[in-house]
N, C-alpha and C positions, 0 to 999 in steps of 0.2 A: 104314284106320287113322284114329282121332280127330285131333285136334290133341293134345289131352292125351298120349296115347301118345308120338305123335310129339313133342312136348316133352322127356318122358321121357328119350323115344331120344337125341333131343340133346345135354340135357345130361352124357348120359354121354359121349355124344363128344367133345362140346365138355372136357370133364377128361381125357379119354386122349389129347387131340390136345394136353392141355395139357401131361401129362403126357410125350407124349414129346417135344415142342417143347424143353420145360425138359432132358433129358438131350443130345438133338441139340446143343444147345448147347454142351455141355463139349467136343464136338467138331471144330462146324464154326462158322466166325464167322459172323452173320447177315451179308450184305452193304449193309449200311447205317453210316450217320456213319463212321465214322474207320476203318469194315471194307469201305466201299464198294470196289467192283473191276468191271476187268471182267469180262463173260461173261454178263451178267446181263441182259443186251438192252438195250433204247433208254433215251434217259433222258431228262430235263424237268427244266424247274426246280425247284428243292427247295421253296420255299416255297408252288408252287402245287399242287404232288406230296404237300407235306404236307395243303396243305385238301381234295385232293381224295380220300387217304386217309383222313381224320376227318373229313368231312362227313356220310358214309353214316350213321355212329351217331346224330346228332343228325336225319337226313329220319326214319332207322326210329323211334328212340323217338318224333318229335314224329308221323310219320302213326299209329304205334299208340295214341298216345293220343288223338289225333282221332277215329278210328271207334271209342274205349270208349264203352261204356257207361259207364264211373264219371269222363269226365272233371270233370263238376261237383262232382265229393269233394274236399273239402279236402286230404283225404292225398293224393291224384291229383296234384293243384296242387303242392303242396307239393313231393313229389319230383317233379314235372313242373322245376321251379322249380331243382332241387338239379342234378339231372343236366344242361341250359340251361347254368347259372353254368362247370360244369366244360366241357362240351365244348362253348359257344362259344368261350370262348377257347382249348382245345385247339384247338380249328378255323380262326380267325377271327384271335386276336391273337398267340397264341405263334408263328407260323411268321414275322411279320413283325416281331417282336424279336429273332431270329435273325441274327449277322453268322456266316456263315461260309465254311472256305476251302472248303468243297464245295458247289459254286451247283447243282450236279444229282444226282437221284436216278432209281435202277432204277423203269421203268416195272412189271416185275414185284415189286418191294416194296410200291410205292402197289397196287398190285392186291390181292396178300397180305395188305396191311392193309384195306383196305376191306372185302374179303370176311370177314375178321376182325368187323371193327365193325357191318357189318350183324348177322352174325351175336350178338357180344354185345349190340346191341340191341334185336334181337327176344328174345333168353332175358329179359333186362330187360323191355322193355314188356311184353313180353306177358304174363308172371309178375304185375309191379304194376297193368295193367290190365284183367287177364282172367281168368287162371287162377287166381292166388295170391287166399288172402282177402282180401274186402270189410273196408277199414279204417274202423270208427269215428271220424269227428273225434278223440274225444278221445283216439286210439290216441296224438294229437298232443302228452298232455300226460304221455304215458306215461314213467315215467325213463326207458327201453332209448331209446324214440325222441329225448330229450332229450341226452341222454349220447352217441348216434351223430350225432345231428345238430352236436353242439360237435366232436366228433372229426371229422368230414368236413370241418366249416368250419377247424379248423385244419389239417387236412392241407391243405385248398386253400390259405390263409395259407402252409404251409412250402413246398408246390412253388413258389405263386409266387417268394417269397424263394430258393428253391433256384437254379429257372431265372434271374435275374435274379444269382445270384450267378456261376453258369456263364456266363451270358453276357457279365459283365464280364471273365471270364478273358483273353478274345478280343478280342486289340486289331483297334480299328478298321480294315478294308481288307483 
């Protein structure tokens, strides 16, 4: 099988595994934040449980776009640059703005989620610097790209402000 195929294959999986994720829910509580429990095996600190679940997404996108070919494209850069902005700080600053009364998380969550993140970030790299079409610079000065580009940077503006609103909720200690 190609990679292409295999890509294919993926992302349908990756939708059906979304899809039944999303119904599983109505049912069962994830055992995480405030559904944390036990049974769910060992645990670790939360905020090193969190970087060590969202780290994976940022080695995968940055090693796939290392071995492109089109890392020298601007569009490369550019959402090189975009997805960085987001998941360093998902990685790096949000878990250490965190005051919370659950200082530990399931080793098997951090797990769940990294296999997750790798996973979303190979369908990502590898889509923007392989598979998917070769972008024109000036794809950059295209409205779709301009108009998505202000939309991401403000949705990154509103989570910040969200989180930062959430975490005031939570008195000190």
């Amino acid at each position: 099988m190609d990679e292409s195929t295999f890509y294919h294959w993926l992302v349908i999986a990756w939708m059906a595994l979304a899809a039944a994720t999303f119904v599983a829910l109505f049912f069962v509580n994830a055992p995480y934040g405030r559904f944390t429990r036990n049974g769910w095996g060992p645990r670790m600190n939360a905020r090193w449980g969190w970087i060590l679940m969202e780290t994976p997404v940022l080695i995968t996108f940055l090693v796939l776009y290392a071995i492109s070919a089109r890392k020298s494209s601007p569009v490369s850069i550019v959402l090189l640059a975009f997805w960085i902005a987001h998941y360093a700080h998902r990685s790096f600053a949000y878990p250490f703005r965190l005051r919370s009364s659950r200082p530990s998380i399931t080793v098997s969550v951090i797990v769940m989620g990294a296999l997750f993140n790798v996973g979303n970030g190979y369908l990502n790299g590898r889509y923007l610097f392989a598979l998917g079409p070769r972008l024109d610079p000036s794809w950059l000065l295209d409205p779709r790209f301009i108009i998505g580009a202000c939309l991401f940077w403000i949705g990154y503006a509103v989570n910040q402000h969200s989180d930062q609103v959430l975490i005031s909720l939570r008195s000190a200690g």
